[in-house]
N, C-alpha and C positions, 0 to 999 in steps of 0.2 A: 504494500500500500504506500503511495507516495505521501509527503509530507507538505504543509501549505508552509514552506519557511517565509522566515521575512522578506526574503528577500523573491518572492511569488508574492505575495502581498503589495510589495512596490509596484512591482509588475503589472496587475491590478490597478492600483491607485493612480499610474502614469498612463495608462491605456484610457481610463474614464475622463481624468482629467485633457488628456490630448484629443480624446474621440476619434481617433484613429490607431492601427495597429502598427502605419507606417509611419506616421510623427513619434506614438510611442517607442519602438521601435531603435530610432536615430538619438533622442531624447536617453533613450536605455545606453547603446552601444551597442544593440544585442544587433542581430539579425531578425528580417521580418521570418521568416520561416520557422527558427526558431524560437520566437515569440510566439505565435502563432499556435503552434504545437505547445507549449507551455498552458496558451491558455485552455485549449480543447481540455489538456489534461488537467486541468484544475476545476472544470467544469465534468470532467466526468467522475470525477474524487464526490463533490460535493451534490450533483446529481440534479443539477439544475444548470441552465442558460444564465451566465453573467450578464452576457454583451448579447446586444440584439443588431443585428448586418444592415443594412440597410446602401440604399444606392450611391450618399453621402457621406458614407463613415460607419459610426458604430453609438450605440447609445444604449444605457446601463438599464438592464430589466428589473422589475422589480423588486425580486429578491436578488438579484445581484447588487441593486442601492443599499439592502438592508446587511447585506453580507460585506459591502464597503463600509457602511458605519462601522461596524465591529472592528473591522481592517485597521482603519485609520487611527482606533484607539488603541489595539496593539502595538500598532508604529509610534504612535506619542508615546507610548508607557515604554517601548525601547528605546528610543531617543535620551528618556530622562536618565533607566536604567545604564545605559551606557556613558552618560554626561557624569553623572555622579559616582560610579561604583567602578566603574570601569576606565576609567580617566581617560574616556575618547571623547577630544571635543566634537558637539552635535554639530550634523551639518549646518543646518541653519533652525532657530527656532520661529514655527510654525505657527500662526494665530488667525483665527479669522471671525468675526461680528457681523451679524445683520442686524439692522434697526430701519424701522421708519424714521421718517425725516426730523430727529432732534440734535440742535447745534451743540446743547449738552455734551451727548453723547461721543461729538465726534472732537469734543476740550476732549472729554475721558480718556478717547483712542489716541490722540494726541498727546496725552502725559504717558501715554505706556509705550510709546513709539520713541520717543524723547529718553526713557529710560534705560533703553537699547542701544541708545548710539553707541556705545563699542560693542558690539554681538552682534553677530551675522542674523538675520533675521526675511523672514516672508511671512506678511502682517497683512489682513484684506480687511477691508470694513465698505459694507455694501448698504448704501442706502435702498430703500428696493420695498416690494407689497408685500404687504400683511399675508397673505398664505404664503410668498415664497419663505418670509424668516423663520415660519410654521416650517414649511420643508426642509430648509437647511437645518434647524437644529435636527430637524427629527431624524434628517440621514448622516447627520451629525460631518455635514458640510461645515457649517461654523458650530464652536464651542458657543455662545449665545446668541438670542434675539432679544434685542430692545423693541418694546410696545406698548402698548396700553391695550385696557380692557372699563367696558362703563357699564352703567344700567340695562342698556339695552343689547348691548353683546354678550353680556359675560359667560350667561348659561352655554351661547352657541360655543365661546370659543372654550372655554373651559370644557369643555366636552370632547373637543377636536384634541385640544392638548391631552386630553387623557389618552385619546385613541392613536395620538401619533407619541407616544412614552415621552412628552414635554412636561414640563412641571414651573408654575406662574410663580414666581417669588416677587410681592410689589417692595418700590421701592418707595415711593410716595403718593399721597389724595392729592388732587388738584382739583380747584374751582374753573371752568368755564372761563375764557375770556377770549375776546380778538385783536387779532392785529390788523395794523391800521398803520397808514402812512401818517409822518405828523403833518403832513398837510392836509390829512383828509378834514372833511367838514366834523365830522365828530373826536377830530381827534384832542379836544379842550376836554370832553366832560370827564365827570369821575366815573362812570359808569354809563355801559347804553344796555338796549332791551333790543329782541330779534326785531319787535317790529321797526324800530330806527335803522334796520341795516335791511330794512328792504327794499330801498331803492339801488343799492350799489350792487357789483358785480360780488357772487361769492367764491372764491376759490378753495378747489378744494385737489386733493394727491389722487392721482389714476391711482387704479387697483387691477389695471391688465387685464385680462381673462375672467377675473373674478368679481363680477361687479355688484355683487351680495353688498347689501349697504352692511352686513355685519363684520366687514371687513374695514367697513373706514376708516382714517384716523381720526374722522376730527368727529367731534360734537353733535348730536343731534341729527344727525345724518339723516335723520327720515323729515328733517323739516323741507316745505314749501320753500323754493327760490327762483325768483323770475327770472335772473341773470344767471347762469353758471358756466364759470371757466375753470379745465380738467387740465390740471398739471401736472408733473412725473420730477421735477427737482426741487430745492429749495430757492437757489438762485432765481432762479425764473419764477415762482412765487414771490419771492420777496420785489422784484422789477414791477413784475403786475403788480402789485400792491400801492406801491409807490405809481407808474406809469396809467391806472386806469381806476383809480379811487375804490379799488376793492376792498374786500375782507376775506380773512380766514376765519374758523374760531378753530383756539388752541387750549392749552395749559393753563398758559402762564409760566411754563417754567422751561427756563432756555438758558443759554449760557450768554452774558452780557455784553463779553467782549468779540464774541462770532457771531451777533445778529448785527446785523443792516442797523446804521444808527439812525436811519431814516426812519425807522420803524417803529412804533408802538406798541403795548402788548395793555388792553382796557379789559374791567371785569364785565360779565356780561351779565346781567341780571335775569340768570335763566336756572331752574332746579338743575340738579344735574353734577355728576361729578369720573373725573377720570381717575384709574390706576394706574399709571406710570410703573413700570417694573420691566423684568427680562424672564426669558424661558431660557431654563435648560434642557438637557437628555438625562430623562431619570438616569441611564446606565454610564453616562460619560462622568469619567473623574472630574474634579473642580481643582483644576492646578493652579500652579501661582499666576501666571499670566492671566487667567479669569480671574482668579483675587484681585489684584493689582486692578481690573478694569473696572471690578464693581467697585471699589472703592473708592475711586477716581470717581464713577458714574453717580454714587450717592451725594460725593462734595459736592458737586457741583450741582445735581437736581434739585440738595436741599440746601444749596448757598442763599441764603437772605439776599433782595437787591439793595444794594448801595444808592446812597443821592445821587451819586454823579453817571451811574450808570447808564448807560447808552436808548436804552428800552424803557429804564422807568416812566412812567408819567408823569 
């Protein structure tokens, strides 16, 4: 009976990763043929289809995503084992984050990236939709997902997290609020109400594929909007904001010196409240470099704002 060493495991991991056998392949050093043969035989060990052929490449089936998660935590956990007990320095240490779109979040990624500068390092942080950060933790593509969850979602997604083995840790409650350029018309008062934001454009984050409002980020998602402009970044949200007297509604809580100082952030006087937090994979370790992120992610979520800061009112 053959063996799945580490190093069939790589094999694995650079095949999915490349989506081909012959990027893989050149990428390895191996040859395609022998590659090739490799993977047949890892696939007839385990008794199922890793990779699925197709006209363009190769793309990971099912249980061969579920049989990579597992993969890729054996490779982390040898990575450490050999960094620490074995005194081989790692090749590079590997991290990767998905979040929806919080400026917080990516200070956080930012002080753990800054920490590294002498370590060789391959670090990803993916801004991106609410089910994909669902699928990366759950295939355990990235060690986290940053998100929220509120009134009107939590049942669905909390339900989802159980069935894809993710598990909701919050990090903080927030009230309701929008952003607003300081030149918009309301951008003076101490507060505004939905109906005051019903003549301006609202914007709000595409959700791709999946346009289940219980995937949205923002707020109240099931309300009434005459105006609606569908965004996919933060940049380009924060332009329209300023550029076409729009609104989001958000948090409230961002990082102060990476938001748009054009910007505002008003409470909105609506019931309602968000979960700010991150998922894990029940089965993945919680190593230092996710320590490190969350703790960085909580400073800053629950940093007080300053007078002088950029966003205050």
């Amino acid at each position: 009976m053959n063996t799945l060493t580490l190093q069939k495991m790589r094999y694995l991991v650079t095949v999915a990763e490349v989506g081909s056998v012959t990027g893989a392949a050149k990428a390895l050093f191996v040859s395609q043929p022998s590659l090739t043969k490799t993977i047949h035989e890892i696939e007839d060990e385990v008794g199922f289809l890793v990779f699925k052929r197709t006209g363009r490449g190769i793309t990971t089936t099912q249980k061969g995503e579920e049989l990579l998660a597992y993969i890729r935590q054996v490779l982390d956990q040898a990575n450490l084992l050999s960094e620490k007990f074995l005194q081989k320095r790692s090749r590079k240490r590997q991290f990767s984050i998905s979040s929806q779109h919080y400026s917080f979040a990516v200070r956080a990624f930012a002080d753990l990236v800054k920490s590294h500068a002498d370590a060789e390092y391959d670090f990803s942080f993916r801004e991106t939709e609410t089910q994909v950060i669902i699928d990366d933790v759950a295939e355990m593509r990235s060690a986290l997902g940053v998100l929220s969850i509120n009134e009107f979602n939590a049942t669905v997604l909390q339900r989802l997290f159980k069935e894809r083995d993710c598990v909701f840790t919050e990090i903080v409650e927030a009230t309701p609020h929008v952003f607003l350029s300081r030149e918009h018309p309301l951008a003076g008062r101490e507060y505004v109400r939905m109906k005051d934001l019903q003549p301006f454009p609202y914007l709000f984050y595409d959700q791709g594929r999946q346009t289940s409002l219980y995937f949205s980020e923002e707020l109240f998602s099931t309300a009434e909007h005459a105006h609606k402009v569908r965004v996919s970044d933060r940049a380009t949200l924060f332009n329209l904001l300023v550029g076409i007297d729009g609104y989001t509604i958000c948090s409230g809580v961002h990082d102060f010196e990476l938001t748009n100082p054009k910007i505002v952030a008003i409470p909105l006087r609506q019931k309602g409240r968000m979960h700010i937090g991150y998922i894990t994979h029940r089965n993945r370790r919680f190593g230092p470099l996710s320590t490190f992120f969350v703790d960085a992610l909580k400073h800053y979520a629950l940093r007080k704002p300053r007078e002088n800061d950029p966003c205050c009112v």
